[in-house]
C-alpha positions in Angstrom: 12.4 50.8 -22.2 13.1 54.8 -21.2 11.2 56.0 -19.0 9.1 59.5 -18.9 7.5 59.3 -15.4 6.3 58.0 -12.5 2.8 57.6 -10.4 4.7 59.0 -7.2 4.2 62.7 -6.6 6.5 64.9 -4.7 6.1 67.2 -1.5 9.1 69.0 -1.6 11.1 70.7 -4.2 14.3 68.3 -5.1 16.9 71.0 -4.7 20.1 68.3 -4.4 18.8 66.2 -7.0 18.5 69.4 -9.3 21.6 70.7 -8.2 23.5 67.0 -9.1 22.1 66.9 -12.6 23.6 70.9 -12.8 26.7 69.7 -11.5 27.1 66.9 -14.3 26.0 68.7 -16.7 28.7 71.7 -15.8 31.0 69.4 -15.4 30.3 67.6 -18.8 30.6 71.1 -20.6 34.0 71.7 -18.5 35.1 68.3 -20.3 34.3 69.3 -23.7 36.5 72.5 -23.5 39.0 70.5 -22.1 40.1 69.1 -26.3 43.5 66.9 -25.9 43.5 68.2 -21.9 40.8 65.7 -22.0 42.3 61.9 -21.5 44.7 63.1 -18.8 41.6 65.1 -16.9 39.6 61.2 -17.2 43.0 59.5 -16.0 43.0 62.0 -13.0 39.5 62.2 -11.7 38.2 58.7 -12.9 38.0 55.5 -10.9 40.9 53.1 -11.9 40.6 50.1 -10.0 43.9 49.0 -10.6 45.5 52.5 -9.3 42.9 52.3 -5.8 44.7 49.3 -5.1 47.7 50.2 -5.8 47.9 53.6 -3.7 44.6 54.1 -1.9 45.5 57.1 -0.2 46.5 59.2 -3.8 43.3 57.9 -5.3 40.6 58.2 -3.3 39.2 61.3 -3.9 38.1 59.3 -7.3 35.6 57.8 -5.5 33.2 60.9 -6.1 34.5 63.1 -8.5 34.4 60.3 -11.4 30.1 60.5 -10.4 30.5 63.4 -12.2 31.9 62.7 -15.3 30.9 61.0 -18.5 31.7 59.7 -21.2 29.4 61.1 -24.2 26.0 63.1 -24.4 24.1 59.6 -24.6 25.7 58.6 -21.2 25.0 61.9 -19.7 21.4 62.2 -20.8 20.5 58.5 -19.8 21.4 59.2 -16.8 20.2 62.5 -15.8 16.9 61.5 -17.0 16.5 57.9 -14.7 18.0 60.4 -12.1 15.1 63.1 -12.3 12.5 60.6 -12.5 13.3 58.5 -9.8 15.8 60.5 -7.7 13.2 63.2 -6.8 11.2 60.4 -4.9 13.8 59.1 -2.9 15.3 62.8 -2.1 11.5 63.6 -0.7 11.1 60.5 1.4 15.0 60.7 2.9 14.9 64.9 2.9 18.1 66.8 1.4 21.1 66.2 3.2 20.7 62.2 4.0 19.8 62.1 0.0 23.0 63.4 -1.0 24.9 61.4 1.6 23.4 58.4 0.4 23.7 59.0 -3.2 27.7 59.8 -2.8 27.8 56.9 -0.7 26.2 54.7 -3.1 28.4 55.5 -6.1 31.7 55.3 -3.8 30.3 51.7 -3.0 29.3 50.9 -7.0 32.7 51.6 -7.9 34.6 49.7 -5.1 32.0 46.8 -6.5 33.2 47.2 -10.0 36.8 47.4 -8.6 36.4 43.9 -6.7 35.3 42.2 -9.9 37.7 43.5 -12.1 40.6 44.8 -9.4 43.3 44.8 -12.2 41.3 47.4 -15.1 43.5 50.3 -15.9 40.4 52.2 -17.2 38.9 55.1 -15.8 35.4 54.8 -14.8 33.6 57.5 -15.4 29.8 57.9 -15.1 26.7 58.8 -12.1 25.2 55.5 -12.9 26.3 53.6 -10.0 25.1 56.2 -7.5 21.6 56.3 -9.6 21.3 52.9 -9.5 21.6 53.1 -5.6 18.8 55.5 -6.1 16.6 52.8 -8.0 17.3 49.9 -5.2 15.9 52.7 -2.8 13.1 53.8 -4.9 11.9 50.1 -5.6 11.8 49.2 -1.4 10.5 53.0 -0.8 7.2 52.8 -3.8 6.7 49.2 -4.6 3.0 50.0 -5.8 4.7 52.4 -8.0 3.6 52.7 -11.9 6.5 54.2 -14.1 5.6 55.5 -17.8 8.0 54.2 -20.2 8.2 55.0 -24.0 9.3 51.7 -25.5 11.3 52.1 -29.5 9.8 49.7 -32.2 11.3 50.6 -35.4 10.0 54.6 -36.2 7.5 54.4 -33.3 7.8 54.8 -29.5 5.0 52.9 -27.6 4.5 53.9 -24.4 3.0 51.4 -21.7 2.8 52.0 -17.7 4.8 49.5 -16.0 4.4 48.4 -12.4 7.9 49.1 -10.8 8.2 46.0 -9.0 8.4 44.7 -12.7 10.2 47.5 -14.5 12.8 48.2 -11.8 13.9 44.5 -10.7 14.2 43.9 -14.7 16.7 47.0 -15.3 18.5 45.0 -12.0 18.8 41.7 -13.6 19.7 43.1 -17.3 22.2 44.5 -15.7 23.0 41.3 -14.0 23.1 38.8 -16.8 25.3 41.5 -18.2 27.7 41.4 -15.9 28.0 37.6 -15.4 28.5 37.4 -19.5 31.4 39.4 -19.1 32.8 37.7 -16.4 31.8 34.3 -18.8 34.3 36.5 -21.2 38.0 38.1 -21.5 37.9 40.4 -18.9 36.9 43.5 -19.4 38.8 46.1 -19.6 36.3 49.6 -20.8 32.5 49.5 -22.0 29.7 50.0 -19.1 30.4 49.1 -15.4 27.5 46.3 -15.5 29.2 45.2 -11.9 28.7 48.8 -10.5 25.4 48.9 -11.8 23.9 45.6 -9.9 26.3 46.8 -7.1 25.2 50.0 -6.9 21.2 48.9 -7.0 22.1 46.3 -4.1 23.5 49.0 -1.7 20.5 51.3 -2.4 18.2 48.4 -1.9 19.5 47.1 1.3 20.3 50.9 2.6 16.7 51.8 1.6 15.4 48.8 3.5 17.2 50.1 6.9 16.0 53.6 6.6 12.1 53.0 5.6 10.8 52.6 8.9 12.6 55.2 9.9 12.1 57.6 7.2 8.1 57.9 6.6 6.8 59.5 3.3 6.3 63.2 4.0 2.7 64.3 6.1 0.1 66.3 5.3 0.3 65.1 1.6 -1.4 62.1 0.9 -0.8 62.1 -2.3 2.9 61.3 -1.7 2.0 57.8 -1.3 2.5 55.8 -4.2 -1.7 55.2 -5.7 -2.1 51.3 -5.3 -3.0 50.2 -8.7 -6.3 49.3 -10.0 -6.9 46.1 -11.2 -7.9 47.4 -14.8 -4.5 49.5 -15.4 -2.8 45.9 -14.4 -4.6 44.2 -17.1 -4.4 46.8 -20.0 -0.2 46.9 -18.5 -0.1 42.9 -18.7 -1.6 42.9 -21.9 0.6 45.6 -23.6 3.7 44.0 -22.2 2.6 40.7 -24.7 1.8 42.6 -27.4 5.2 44.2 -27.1 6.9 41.1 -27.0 5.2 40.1 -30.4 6.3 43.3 -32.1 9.5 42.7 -30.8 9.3 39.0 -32.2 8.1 40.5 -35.6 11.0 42.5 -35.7 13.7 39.4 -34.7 11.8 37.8 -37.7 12.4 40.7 -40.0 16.3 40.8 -39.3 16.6 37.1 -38.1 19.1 36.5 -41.4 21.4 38.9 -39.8 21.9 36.9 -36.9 24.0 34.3 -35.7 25.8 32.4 -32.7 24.1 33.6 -29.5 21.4 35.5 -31.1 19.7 32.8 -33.0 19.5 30.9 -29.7 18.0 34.1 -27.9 15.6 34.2 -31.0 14.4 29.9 -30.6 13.9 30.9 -27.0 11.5 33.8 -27.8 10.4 31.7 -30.7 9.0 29.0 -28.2 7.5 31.2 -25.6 5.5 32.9 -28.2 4.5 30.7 -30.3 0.9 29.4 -29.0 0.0 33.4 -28.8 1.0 33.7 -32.6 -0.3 29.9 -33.7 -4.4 30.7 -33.6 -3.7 34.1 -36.3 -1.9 32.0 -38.5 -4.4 31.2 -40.4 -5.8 34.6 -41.5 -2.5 36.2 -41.6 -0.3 34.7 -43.8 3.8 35.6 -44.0 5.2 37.5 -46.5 8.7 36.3 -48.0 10.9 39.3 -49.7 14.2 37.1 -51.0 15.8 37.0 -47.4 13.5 38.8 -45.5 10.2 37.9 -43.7 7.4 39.9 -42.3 5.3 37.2 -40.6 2.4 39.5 -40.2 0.7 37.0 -37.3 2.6 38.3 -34.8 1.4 41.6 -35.8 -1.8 40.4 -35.6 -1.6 38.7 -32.2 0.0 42.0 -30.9 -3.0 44.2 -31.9 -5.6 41.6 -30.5 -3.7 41.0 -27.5 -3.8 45.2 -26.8 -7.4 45.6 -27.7 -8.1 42.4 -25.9 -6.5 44.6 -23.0 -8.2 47.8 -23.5 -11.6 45.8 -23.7 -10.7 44.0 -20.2 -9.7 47.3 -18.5 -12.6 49.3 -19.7 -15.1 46.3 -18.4 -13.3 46.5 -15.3 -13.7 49.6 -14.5 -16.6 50.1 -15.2 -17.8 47.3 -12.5 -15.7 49.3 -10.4 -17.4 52.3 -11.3 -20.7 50.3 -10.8 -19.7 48.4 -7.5 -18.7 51.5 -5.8 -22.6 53.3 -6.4 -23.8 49.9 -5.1 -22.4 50.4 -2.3 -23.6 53.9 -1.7 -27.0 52.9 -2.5 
């Protein structure tokens, strides 16, 4: 799920959180003049657990500047675009200077996470996803009745579908998580993504989000910088959407399911069983298509369109007993 926005307007203009996304960016164009200079400017500047250990005191600069690098455009641009959407929010509620102190600080904590569960990596961590995943702890405890837009990818289409953030935020925590724990359940890693920095990182912003909020109120004198509590009707049309999305997402597990083996197939019987009493009354008018290997079990297709215009039908008729409720009462 990527997403595009959020339901939380902003007061003031997010001058540090601009400036940090300048900053990486600068600094990611710095790297690609760098050519062979490159891996020795990543070994001096990234995080290496096993070298902060070793001689804290040579090292610990690394604790900031490797926030600022990354490792390929795709890193860079996931993370500057979770950063804008959500790091303009938490800059306006804490104001400028506390923002950036906390954001530095929950980076510098991500990667000393990271470094506890894997003290012995010789690999350079690189990347600002720690400190935005501080950001995203914060956000949640700041705008719990947030709504975030995401765009989600289904083969040549991108569906988009507004997703509370106490649903979309705590499930970017726990991918994250399960993540983590598999690698653990593994050879130890040594490279690939900083899972343990990432559920670190959302931890710290959580908890330090939770000690500032009554003492940081949302801005005055713009009541629209409260998150909008959200109407029953959106919730239903959301709930909805998130089934059919799971159906499409079954369709497509069915559609690639021979390419799959070990873990997958059981990740596929799970999904298989979850969804199979939405998909079991459109059997009957929808048959499944065999290609040699291949299956389009156009059901699940089937329940997926019901199941979003079973939404959209629910959220209209909703609101328009809101609609009706509220002249009541002005009558």
């Amino acid at each position: 799920m990527i997403p595009v926005t959020d339901s939380v307007p902003v007061r003031r203009t997010p001058y540090v959180t601009l400036g940090l996304i300048g900053a990486c960016v600068l600094v990611f164009l710095w790297e690609l003049s760098l050519g062979p200079a490159l891996d020795p400017a990543i070994s001096r500047f990234g995080f290496t657990p096993r070298l902060f250990f070793l001689a804290p005191a040579d090292v610990w600069f690394t604790l900031l500047t490797h926030q600022f690098l990354h490792a390929g455009w795709a890193h860079l641009l996931a993370n500057m675009l979770f950063l804008w959407i959500f790091g303009d929010n938490v800059e306006d509620r804490l104001d400028h200077l506390p923002y950036l102190t906390f954001y530095l600080g929950c980076g510098a904590g991500a990667a000393l996470v990271q470094a506890a569960v894997n003290p012995l990596s010789p690999v350079p961590m690189v990347g600002a996803s720690g400190a935005i995943a501080g950001v995203l702890g914060a956000y949640l405890v700041f705008y719990p009745g947030a709504w975030v837009t995401t765009v989600v990818p289904f083969f040549f289409f991108l569906l988009p579908v507004d997703i509370p953030a106490l649903i979309f935020l705590p499930l970017w925590f726990l991918s994250q998580l399960l993540n983590g724990l598999a690698a653990i359940s593994r050879v130890p890693a040594t490279g690939g993504v900083a899972f343990w920095a990432h559920a670190g990182g959302f931890l710290l912003g959580a908890a330090v989000g939770a000690v500032l909020s009554p003492l940081t109120a949302a801005p005055t004198g713009d009541e629209g910088s409260r998150a909008p509590a959200p109407p029953a009707a959106q919730l239903i049309s959301t709930l909805a959407d998130l089934v059919a999305l799971l159906l499409l997402i079954r369709f497509g597990l069915v559609l690639t399911s021979p390419a799959v083996h070990g873990f997958g197939q059981t990740i596929i019987s799970l999904l298989f069983s979850l969804t199979g009493p939405l998909v079991e009354p459109f059997v009957e008018f929808a048959p499944t298509l065999h290609f040699g290997r291949l299956r389009i079990e156009l059901p699940s297709l089937a329940a997926a369109l019901a199941f979003h215009l079973a939404g959209g039908v629910l959220s209209w008729a909703f609101g328009l007993l809101a609609i009706v409720w509220r002249w009541l009462r002005r009558t």
